[in-house]
C-alpha positions in Angstrom: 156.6 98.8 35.2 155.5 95.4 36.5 152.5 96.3 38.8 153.4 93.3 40.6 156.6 95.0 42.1 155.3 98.1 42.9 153.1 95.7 44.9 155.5 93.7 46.3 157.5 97.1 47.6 154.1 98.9 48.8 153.6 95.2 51.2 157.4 95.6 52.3 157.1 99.1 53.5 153.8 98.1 55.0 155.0 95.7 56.7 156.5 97.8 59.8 154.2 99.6 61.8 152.3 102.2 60.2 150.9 104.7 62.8 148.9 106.4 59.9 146.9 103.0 60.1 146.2 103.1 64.1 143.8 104.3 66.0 144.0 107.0 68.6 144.9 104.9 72.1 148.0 102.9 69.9 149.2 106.3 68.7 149.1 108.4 72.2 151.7 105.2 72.8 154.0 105.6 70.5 157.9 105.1 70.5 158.6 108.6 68.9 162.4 109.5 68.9 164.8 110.5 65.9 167.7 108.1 67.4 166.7 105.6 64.7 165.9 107.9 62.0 169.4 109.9 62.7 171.0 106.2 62.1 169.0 105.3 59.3 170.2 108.7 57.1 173.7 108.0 58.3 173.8 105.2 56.5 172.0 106.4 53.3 174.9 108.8 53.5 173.1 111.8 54.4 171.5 112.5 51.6 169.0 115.4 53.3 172.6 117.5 53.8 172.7 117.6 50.0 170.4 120.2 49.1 168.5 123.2 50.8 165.6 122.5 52.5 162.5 124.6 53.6 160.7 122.6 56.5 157.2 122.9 56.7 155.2 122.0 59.9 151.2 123.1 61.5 148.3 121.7 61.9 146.3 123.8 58.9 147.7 124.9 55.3 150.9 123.4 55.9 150.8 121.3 52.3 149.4 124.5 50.6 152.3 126.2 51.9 154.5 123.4 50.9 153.0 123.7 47.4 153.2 127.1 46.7 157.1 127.3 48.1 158.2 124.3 45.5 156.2 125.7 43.1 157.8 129.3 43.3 161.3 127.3 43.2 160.7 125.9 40.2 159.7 128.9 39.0 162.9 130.3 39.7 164.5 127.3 37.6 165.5 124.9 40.7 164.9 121.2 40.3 162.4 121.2 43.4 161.8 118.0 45.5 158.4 118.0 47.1 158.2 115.5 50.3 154.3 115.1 51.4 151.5 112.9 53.2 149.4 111.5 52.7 148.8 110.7 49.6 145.3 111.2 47.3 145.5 108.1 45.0 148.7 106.7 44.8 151.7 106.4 47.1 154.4 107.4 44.8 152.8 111.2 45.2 154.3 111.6 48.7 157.9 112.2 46.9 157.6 114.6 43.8 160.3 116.3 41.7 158.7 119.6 39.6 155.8 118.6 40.3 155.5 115.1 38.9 155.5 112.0 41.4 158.1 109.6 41.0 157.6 106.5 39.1 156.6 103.3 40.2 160.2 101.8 39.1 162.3 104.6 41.2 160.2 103.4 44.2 160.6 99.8 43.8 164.7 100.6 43.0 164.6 102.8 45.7 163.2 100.1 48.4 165.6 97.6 46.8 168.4 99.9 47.8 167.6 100.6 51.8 166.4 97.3 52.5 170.0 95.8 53.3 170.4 99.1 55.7 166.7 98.9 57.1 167.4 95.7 58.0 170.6 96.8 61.1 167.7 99.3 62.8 165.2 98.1 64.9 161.8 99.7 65.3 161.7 101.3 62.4 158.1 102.5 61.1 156.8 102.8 57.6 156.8 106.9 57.8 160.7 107.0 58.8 161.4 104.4 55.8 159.4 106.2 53.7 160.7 109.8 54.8 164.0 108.1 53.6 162.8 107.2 50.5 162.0 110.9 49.9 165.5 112.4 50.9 167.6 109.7 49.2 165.1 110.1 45.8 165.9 113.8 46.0 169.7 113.8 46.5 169.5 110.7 43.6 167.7 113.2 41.4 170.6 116.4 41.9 167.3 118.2 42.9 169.1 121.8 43.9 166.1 122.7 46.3 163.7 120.9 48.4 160.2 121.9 50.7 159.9 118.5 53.3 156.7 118.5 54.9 156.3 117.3 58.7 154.2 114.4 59.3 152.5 114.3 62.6 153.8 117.2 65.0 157.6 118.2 64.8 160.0 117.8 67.0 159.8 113.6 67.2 158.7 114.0 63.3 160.9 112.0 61.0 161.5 114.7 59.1 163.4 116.2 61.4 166.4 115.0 60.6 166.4 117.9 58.3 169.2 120.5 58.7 166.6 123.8 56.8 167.5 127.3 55.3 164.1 127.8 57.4 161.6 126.6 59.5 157.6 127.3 58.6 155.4 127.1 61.0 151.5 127.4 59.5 147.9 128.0 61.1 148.1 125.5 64.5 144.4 124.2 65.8 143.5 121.1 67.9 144.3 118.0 66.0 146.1 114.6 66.8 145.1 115.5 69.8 146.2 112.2 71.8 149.6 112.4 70.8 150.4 116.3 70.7 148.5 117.3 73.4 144.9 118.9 74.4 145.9 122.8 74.2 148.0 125.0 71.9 151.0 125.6 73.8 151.6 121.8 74.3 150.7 121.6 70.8 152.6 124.6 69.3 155.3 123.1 71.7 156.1 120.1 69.3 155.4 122.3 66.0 158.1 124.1 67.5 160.2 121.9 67.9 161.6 121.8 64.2 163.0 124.9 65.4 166.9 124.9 64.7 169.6 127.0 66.2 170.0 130.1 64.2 168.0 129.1 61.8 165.2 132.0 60.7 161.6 131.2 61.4 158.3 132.0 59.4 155.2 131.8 61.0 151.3 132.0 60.0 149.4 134.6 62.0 149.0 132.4 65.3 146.6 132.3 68.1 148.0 133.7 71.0 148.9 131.2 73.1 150.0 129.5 70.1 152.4 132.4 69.1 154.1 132.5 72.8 155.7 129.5 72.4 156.6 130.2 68.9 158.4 133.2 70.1 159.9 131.9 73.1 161.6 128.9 71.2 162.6 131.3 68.3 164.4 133.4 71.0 166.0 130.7 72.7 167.5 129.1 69.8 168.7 132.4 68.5 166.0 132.3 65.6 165.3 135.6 63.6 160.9 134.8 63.7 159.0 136.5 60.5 155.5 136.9 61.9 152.4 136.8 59.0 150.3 139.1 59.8 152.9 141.4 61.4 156.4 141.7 59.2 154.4 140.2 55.9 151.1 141.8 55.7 148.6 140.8 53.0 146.3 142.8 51.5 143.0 140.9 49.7 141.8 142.1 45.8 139.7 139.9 44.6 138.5 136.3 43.5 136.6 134.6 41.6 135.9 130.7 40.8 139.1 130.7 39.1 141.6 132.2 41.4 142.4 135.1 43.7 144.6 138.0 44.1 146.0 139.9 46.6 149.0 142.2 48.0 152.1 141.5 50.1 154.0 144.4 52.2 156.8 144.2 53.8 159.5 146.3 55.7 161.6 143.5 55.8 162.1 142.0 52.3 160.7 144.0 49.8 161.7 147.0 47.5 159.6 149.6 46.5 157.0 147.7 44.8 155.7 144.4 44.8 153.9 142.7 42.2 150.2 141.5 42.4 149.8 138.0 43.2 147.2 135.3 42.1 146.7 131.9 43.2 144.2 129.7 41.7 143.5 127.9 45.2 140.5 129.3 46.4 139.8 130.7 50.2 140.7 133.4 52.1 143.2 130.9 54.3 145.1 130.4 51.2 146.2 134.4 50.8 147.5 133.6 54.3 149.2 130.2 53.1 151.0 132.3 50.6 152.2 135.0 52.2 153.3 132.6 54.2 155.3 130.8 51.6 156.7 133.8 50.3 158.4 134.6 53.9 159.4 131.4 53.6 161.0 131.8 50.1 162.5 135.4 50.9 163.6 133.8 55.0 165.4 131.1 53.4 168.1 132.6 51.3 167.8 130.9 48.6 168.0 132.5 45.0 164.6 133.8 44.1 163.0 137.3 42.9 159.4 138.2 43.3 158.8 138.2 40.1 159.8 134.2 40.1 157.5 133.4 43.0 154.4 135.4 41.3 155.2 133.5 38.3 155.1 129.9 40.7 152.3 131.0 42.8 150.1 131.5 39.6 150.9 127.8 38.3 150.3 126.3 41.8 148.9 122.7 41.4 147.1 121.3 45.3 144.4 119.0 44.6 141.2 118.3 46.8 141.1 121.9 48.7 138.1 123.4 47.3 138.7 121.9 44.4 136.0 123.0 42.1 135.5 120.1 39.9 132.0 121.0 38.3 130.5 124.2 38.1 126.9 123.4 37.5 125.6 121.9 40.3 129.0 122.6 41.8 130.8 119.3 43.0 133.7 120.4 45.3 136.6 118.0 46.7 138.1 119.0 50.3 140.5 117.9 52.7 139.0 119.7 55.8 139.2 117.6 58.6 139.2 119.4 61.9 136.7 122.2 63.8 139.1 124.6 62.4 139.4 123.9 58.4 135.4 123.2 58.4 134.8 126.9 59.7 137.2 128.0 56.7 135.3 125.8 54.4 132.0 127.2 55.8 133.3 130.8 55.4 134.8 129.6 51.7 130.9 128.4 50.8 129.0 131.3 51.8 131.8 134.0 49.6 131.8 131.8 46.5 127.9 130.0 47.4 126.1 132.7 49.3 122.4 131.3 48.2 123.4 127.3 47.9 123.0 125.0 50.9 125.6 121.5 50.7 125.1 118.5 50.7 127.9 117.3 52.5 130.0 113.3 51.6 131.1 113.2 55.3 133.3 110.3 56.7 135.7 110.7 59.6 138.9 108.7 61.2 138.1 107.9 64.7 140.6 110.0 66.1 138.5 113.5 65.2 136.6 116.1 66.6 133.2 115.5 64.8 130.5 117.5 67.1 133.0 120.6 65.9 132.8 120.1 62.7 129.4 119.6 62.3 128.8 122.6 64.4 131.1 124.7 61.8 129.1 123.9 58.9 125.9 123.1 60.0 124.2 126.5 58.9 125.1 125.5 54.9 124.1 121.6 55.0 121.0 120.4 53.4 122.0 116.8 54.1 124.8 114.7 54.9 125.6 112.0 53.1 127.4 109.8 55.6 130.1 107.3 54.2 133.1 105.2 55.1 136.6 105.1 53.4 138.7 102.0 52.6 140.5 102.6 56.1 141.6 100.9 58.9 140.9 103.9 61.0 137.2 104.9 59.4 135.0 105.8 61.8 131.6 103.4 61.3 129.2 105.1 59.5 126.4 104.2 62.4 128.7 106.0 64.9 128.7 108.7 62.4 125.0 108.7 61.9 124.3 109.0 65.8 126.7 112.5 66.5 124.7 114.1 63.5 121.4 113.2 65.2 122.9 114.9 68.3 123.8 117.7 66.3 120.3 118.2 64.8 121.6 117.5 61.0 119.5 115.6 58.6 121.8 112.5 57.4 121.7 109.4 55.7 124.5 106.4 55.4 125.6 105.4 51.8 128.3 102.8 51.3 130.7 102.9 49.4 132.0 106.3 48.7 131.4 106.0 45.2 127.5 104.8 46.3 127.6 108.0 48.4 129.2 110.2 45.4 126.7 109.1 42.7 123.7 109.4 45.2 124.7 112.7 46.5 125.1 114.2 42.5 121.4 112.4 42.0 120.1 114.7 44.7 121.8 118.2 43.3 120.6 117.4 39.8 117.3 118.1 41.3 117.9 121.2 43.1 120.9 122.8 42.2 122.5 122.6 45.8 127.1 122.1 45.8 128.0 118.6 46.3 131.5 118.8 48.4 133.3 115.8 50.0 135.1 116.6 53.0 135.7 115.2 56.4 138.6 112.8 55.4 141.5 113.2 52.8 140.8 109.8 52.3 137.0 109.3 51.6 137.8 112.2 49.3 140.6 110.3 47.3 137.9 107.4 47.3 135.3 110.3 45.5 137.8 112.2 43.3 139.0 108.5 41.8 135.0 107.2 41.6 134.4 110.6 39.6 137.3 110.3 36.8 135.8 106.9 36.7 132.5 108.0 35.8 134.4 110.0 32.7 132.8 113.1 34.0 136.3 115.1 34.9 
């Protein structure tokens, strides 16, 4: 494939606004509304009304959850379409089928074909053309099944064009903030909102305020709700640094017996991420035995969460990037690092709630290594450097990531203490691509 095209097609679809790229005070004013989206599908032909969908939305887990459901599918012989964001590395991994992104020449042909029809709609944005892209790849493929993440929120969501066998609703914390609102019930108000009428609804085990809205929503729309937690309990085994496994019960969908399943994401959130999927699978009457989903679950593939890349010193990749997911990477440290202390590639979008995070996983830093990605919405790494003096944590600055990556693995070849990047999917794309480069994968 000409690289040169892909190119070209990545600066068309960049082209329209691209709220991923703003900060904070341009996203809280947004022009969120499906109206366009709605018109834009219509004339693709519909292609989202071709296949069964399970919609995934939440603030934590929800692309684990999305993983592990697609993964279970194609256990069970579907052609799975995966829809995600962002991306690590390359944007072609947004829109997967079994697993495997689609190539560089489907995307360009794809963007060839919608231009004409892009062209009638006014407003559109670069995450509604791109949610396009993914439906319309998917129907072009005959995939038989599809999991569509949500974007940013729910019920203005792009995705939500999306008519699902069921709606998933994972772990909800404070993020996006500006745009979703500053407490959970505003917040779990547009997760609900991919709510549809009579269509069954899974949820993660919810904060209460959080699962109030979930219920009331569920009830209004005439939803059957599958509680985690409550109708799917899970039961922990064991883990190691290769995996975990653990139990499911259930009134509600299961016979006698069960199987055991293991996952090799590590973390106790992700026992809850699949039991979550598995409602999901069983809610959505689609084909699938248990025996298919332990089979899926087993073979799971989610890069960069706790993503054990080295063993000795460890060198972990993470995607926690709220108060919320660094407590659950704390917690993750101190079962599978009791004795090691972190030092910590931190960068941040502007957008985030850094004195929380910080104040999660203070107790296991040694030192942060402060950095900034390739991003228009990076926070400066000075700004960065003055909440961590507030916060009483030793840090230094170290640009690039790469600079920061190389340093930080200088400093654990002395002492032994984890290297993990976290903070921002993207400084950790930026550190996952600058270690292949160093050949040490």
């Amino acid at each position: 494939m000409d690289i040169k095209k892909y190119n070209e097609a990545l600066d068309y679809l960049y082209s329209f606004v691209d709220y991923s790229l703003k900060h904070s005070s341009e996203l809280a004013k947004a022009d969120f509304n499906l109206g366009r989206m709605f018109e834009l599908m219509a004339l693709l032909g519909n292609p989202q009304d071709k296949y069964p969908i399970i919609h995934v939305a939440g603030t934590k887990g929800k692309g684990s959850s999305s993983a592990l459901c697609a993964a279970g599918l194609q256990a069970a012989g579907y052609k799975v379409g995966l829809y995600t964001s962002p991306h690590l590395e390359d944007f072609v991994e947004r829109i997967r089928i079994n697993g495997i992104s689609i190539t560089h020449e489907q995307f360009v042909g794809l963007i060839t074909q919608i231009k004409h029809h892009v062209a009638k709609i006014d407003k559109l944005t670069t995450f509604e053309i791109t949610t396009a892209l993914g439906l319309l790849a998917f129907a072009e493929n005959n995939v038989n099944a599809a999991v569509i993440e949500v974007g940013l929120g729910g019920r203005l969501d792009a995705t939500n064009v999306v008519m699902p066998k069921v709606s998933v609703i994972t772990s909800l914390s404070y993020d996006h903030t500006a745009v979703l609102g500053n407490t959970l019930t505003l917040i779990a108000g547009e997760k609900a909102g991919i709510i549809k009428e009579g269509v069954p609804v899974v949820s993660a085990p919810q904060n209460e305020e959080a699962l109030e809205v979930i219920e009331r929503v569920a009830s209004l729309m005439g939803s059957r709700l599958f509680l985690v937690g409550r109708d799917i309990k899970f039961e922990f085994i064991e883990s190691s640094l290769t995996g975990q496994s653990f139990n499911l019960k259930s009134a509600i969908f299961q016979r006698a017996n069960l199987p055991t399943f293991n996952i090799p994401l590590l973390g106790s959130y992700q026992i809850e991420n699949a039991a979550t999927a598995y409602a999901a699978l069983k809610a959505s009457g689609i084909s699938i035995t248990d025996e298919q989903i332990q089979r899926g679950f087993s073979q799971v593939k989610w890069p960069a969460r706790f993503e054990i890349a080295r063993l000795t010193p460890a060198l972990i990749f993470d995607s926690a990037h709220n108060q919320d997911s660094f407590l659950k990477l704390r917690e993750t440290l101190e079962t599978y690092f009791p004795d090691k202390l972190v030092y910590l590639i931190f960068g941040a979008s502007e957008d985030k709630n850094i004195p929380g995070m910080f104040a999660e996983i203070k107790p296991k830093i040694k030192r942060l290594i402060i950095t900034r990605a390739d991003h228009p919405r990076a926070l400066d790494v000075d700004k960065i450097q003055g909440l961590a003096d507030q916060a009483g944590l030793e840090g230094e600055a170290v640009v690039p990531v790469k600079a920061a990556l190389a340093h930080a693995l200088e400093l654990s070849a002395r002492d032994g203490c984890v290297v993990i990047s976290a903070g921002s999917m993207f400084v950790t794309a930026e550190a996952m691509s600058a270690w292949r480069n160093m050949g040490m994968e």
